[in-house]
Biopython code that builds the backbone (N, CA, C, O; Angstrom):
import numpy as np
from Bio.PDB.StructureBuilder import StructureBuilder

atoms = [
    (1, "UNK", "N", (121.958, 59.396, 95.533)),
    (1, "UNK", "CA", (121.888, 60.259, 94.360)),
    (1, "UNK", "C", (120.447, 60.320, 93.866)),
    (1, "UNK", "O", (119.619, 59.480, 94.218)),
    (2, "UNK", "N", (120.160, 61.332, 93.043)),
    (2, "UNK", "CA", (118.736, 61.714, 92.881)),
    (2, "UNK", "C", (119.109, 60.763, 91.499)),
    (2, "UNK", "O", (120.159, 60.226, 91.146)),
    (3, "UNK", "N", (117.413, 60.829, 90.746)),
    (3, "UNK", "CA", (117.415, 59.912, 89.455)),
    (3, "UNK", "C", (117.720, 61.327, 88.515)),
    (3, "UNK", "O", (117.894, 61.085, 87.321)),
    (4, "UNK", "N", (117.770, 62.190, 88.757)),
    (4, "UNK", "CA", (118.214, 63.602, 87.394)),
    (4, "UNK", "C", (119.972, 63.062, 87.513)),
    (4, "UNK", "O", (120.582, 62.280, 86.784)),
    (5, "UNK", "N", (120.270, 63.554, 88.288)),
    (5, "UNK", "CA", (121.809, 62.491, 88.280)),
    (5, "UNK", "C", (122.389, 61.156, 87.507)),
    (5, "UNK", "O", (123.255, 61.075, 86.635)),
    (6, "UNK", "N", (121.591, 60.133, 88.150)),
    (6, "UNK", "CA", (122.170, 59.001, 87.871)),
    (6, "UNK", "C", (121.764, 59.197, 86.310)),
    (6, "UNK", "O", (122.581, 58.681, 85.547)),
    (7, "UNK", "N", (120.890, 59.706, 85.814)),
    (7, "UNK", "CA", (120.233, 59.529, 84.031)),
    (7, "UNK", "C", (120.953, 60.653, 83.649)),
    (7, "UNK", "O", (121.080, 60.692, 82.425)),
    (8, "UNK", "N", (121.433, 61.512, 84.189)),
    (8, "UNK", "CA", (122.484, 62.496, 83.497)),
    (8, "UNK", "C", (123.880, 61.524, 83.275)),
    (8, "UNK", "O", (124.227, 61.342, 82.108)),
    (9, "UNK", "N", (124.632, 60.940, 84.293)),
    (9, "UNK", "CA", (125.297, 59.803, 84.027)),
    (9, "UNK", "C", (125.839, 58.635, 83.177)),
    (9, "UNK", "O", (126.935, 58.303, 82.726)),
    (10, "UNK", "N", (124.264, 58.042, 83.160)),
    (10, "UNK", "CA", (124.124, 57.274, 82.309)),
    (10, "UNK", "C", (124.101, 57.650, 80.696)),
    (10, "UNK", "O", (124.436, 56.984, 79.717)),
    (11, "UNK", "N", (123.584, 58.955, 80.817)),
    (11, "UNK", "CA", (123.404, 59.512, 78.855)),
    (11, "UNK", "C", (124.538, 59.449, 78.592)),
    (11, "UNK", "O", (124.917, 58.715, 77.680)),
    (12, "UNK", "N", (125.672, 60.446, 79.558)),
    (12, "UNK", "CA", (127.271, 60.378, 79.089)),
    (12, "UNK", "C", (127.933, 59.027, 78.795)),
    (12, "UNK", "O", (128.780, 58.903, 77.911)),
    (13, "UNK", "N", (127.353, 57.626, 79.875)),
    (13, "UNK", "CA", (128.254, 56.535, 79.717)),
    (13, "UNK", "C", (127.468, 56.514, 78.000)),
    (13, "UNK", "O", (128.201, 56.478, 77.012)),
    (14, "UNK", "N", (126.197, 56.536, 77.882)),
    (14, "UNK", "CA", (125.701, 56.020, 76.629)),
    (14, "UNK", "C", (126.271, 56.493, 75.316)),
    (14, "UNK", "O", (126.496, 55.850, 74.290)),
    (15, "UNK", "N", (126.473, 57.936, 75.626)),
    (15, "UNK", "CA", (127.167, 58.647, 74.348)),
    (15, "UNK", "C", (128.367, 58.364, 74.074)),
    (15, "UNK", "O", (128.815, 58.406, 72.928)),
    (16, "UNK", "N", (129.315, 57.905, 75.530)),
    (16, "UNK", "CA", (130.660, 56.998, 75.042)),
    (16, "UNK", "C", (130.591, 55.962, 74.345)),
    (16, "UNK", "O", (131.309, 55.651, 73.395)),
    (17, "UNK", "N", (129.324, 55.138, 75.008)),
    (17, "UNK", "CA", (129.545, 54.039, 74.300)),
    (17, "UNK", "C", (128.963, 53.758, 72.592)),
    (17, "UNK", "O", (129.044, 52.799, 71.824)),
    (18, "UNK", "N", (128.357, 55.143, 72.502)),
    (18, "UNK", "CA", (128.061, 55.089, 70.769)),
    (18, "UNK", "C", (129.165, 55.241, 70.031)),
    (18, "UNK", "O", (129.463, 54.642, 68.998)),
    (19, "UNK", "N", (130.092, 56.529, 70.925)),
    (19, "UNK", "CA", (131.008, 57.362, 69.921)),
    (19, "UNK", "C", (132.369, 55.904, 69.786)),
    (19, "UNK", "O", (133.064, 55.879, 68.770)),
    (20, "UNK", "N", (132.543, 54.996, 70.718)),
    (20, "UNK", "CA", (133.524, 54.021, 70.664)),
    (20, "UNK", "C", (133.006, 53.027, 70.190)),
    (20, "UNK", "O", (133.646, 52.572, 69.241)),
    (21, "UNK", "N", (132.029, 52.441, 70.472)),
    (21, "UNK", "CA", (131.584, 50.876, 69.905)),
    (21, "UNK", "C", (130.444, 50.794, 68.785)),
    (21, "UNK", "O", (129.918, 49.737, 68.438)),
    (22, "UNK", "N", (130.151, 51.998, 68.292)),
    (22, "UNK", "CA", (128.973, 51.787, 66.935)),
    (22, "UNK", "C", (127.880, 51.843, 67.769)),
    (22, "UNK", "O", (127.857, 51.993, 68.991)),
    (23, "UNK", "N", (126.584, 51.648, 66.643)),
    (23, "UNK", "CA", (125.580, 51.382, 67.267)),
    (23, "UNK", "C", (125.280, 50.181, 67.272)),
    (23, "UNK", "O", (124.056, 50.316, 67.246)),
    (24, "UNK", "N", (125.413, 49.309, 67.282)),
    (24, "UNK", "CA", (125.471, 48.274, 68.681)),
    (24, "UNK", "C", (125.914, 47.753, 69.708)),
    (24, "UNK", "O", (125.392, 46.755, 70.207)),
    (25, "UNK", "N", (126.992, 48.368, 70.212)),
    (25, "UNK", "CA", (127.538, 49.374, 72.081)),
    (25, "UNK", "C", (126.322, 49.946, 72.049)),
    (25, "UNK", "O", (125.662, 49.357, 72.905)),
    (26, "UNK", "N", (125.482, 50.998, 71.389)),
    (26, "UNK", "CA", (124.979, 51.933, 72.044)),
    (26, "UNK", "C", (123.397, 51.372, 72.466)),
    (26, "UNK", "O", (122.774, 51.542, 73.514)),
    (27, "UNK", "N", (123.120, 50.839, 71.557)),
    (27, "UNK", "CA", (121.555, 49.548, 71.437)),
    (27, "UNK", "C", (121.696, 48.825, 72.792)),
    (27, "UNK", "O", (120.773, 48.821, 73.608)),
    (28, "UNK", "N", (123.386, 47.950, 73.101)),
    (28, "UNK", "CA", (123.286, 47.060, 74.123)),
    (28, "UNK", "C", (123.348, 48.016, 75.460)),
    (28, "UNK", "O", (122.772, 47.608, 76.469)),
    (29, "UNK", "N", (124.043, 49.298, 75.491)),
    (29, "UNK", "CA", (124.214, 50.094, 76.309)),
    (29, "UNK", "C", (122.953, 50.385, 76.890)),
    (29, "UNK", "O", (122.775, 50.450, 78.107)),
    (30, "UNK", "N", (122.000, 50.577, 75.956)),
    (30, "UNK", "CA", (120.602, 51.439, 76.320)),
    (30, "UNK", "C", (119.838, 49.949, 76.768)),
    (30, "UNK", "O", (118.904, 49.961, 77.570)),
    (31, "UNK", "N", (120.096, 49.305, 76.459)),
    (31, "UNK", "CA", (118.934, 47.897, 76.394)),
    (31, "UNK", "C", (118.918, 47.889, 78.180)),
    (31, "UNK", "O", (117.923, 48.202, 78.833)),
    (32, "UNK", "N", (120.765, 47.295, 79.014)),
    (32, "UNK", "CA", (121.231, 47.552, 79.930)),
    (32, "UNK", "C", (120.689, 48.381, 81.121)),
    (32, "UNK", "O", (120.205, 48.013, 82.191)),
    (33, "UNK", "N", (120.989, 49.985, 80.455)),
    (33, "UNK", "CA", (120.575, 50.904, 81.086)),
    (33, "UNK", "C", (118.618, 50.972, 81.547)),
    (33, "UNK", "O", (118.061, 51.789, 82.280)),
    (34, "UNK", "N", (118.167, 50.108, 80.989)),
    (34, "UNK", "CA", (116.580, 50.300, 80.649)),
    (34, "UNK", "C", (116.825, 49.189, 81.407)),
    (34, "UNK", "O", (115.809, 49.402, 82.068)),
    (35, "UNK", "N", (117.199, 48.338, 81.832)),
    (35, "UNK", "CA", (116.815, 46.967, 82.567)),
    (35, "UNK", "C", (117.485, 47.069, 84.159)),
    (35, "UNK", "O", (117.135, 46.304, 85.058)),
    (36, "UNK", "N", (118.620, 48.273, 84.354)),
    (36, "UNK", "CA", (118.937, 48.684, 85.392)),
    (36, "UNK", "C", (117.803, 49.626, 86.067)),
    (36, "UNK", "O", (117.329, 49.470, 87.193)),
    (37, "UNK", "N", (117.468, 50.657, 85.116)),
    (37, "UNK", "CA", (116.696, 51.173, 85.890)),
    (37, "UNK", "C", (115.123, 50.802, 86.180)),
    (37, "UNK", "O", (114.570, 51.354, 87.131)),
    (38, "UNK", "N", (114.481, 49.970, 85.455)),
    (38, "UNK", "CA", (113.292, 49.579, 85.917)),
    (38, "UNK", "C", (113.854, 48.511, 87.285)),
    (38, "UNK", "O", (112.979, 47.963, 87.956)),
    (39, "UNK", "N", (114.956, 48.331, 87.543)),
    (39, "UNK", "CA", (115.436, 47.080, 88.857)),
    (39, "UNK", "C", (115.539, 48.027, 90.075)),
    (39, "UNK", "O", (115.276, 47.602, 91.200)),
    (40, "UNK", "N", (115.954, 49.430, 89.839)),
    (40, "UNK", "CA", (116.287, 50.657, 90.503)),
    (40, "UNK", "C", (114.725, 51.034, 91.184)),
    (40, "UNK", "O", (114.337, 51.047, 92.352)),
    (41, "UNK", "N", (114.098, 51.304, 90.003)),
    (41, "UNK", "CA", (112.573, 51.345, 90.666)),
    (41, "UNK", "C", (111.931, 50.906, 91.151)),
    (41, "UNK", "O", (111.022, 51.519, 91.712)),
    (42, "UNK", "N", (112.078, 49.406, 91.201)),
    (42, "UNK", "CA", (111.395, 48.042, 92.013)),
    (42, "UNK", "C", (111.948, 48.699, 93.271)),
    (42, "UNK", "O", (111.285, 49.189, 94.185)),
    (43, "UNK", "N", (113.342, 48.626, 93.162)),
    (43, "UNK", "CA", (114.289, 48.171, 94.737)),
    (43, "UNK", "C", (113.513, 49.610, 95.179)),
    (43, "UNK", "O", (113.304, 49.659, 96.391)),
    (44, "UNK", "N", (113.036, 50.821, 94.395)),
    (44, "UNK", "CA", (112.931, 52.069, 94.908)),
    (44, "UNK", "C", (111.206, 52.259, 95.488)),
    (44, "UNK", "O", (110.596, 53.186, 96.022)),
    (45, "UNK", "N", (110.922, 51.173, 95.156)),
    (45, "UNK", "CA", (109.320, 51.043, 95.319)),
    (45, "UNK", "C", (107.905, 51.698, 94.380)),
    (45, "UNK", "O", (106.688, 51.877, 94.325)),
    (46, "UNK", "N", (109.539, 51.894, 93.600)),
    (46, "UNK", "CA", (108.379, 52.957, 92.416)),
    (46, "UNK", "C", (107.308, 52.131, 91.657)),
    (46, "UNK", "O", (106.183, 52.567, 91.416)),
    (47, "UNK", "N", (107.772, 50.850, 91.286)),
    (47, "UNK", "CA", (107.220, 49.731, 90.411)),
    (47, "UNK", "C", (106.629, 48.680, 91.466)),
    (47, "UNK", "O", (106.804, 48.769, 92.681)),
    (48, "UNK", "N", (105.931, 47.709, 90.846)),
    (48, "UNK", "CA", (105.800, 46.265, 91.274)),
    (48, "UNK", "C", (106.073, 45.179, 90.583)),
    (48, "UNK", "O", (105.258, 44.752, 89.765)),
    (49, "UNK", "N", (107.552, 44.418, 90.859)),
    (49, "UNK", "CA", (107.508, 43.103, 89.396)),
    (49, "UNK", "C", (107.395, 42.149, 89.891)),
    (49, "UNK", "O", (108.026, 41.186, 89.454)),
    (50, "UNK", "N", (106.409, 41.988, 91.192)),
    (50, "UNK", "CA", (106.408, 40.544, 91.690)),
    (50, "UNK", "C", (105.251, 40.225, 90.715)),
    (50, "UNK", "O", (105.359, 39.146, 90.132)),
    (51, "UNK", "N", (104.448, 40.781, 90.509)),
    (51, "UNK", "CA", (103.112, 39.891, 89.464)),
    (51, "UNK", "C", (104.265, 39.351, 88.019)),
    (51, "UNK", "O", (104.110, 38.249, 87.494)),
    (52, "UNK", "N", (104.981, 39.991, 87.718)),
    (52, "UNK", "CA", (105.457, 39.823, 86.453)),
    (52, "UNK", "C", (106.494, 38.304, 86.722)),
    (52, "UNK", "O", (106.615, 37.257, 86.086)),
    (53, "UNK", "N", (107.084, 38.813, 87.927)),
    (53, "UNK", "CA", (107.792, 37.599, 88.159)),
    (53, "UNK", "C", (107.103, 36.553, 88.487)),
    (53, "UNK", "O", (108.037, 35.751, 88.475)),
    (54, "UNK", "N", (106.207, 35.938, 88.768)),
    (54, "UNK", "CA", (105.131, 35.094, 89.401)),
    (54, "UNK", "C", (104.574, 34.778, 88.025)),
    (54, "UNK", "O", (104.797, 33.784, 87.335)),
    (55, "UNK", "N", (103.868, 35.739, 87.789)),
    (55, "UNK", "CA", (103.293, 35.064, 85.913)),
    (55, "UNK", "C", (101.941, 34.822, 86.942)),
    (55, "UNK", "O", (101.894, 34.840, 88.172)),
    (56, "UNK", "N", (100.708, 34.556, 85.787)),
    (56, "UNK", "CA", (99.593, 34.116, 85.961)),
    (56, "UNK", "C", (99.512, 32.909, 86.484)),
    (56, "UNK", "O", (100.163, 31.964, 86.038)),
    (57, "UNK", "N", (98.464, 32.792, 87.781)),
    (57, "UNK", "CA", (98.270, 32.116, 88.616)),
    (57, "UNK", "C", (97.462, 31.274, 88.071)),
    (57, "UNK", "O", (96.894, 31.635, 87.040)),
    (58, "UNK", "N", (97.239, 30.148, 88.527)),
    (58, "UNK", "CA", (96.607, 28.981, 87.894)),
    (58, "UNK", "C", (95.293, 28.828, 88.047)),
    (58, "UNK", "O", (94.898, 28.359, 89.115)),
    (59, "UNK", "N", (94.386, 29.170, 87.067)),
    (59, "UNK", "CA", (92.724, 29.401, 87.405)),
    (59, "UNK", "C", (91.749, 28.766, 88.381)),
    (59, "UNK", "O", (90.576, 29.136, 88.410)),
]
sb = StructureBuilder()
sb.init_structure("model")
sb.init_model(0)
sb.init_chain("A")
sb.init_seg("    ")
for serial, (resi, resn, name, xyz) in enumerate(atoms, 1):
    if name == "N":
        sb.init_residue(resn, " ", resi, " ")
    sb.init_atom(name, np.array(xyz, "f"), 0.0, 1.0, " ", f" {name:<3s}", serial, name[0])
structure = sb.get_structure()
């Protein structure tokens, strides 16, 4: 699936989860959705989080 898709997707799961659980479903929904897709972009090669995961190297 293209990313116009999957984020068309995701807005609908998000807007369910405002219109049923308040806004905080929709806060944890988006928090989620924002931590899936920067993992999407790693795996997609779009990003790099090995520095982030590694942390500063020892001088």
């Amino acid at each position: 699936m293209k990313y116009t898709a999957i984020c068309a997707v995701i807005g609908l799961l998000l807007a369910i989860a405002g219109i049923i659980g308040g806004v905080g479903a929709f806060v944890f929904a988006l928090l989620l959705a924002v931590i899936g897709g920067v993992a999407g972009a790693h795996l997609d090669g779009l990003i790099d989080l090995s520095a982030v995961v590694r942390g500063r190297g020892r001088g």
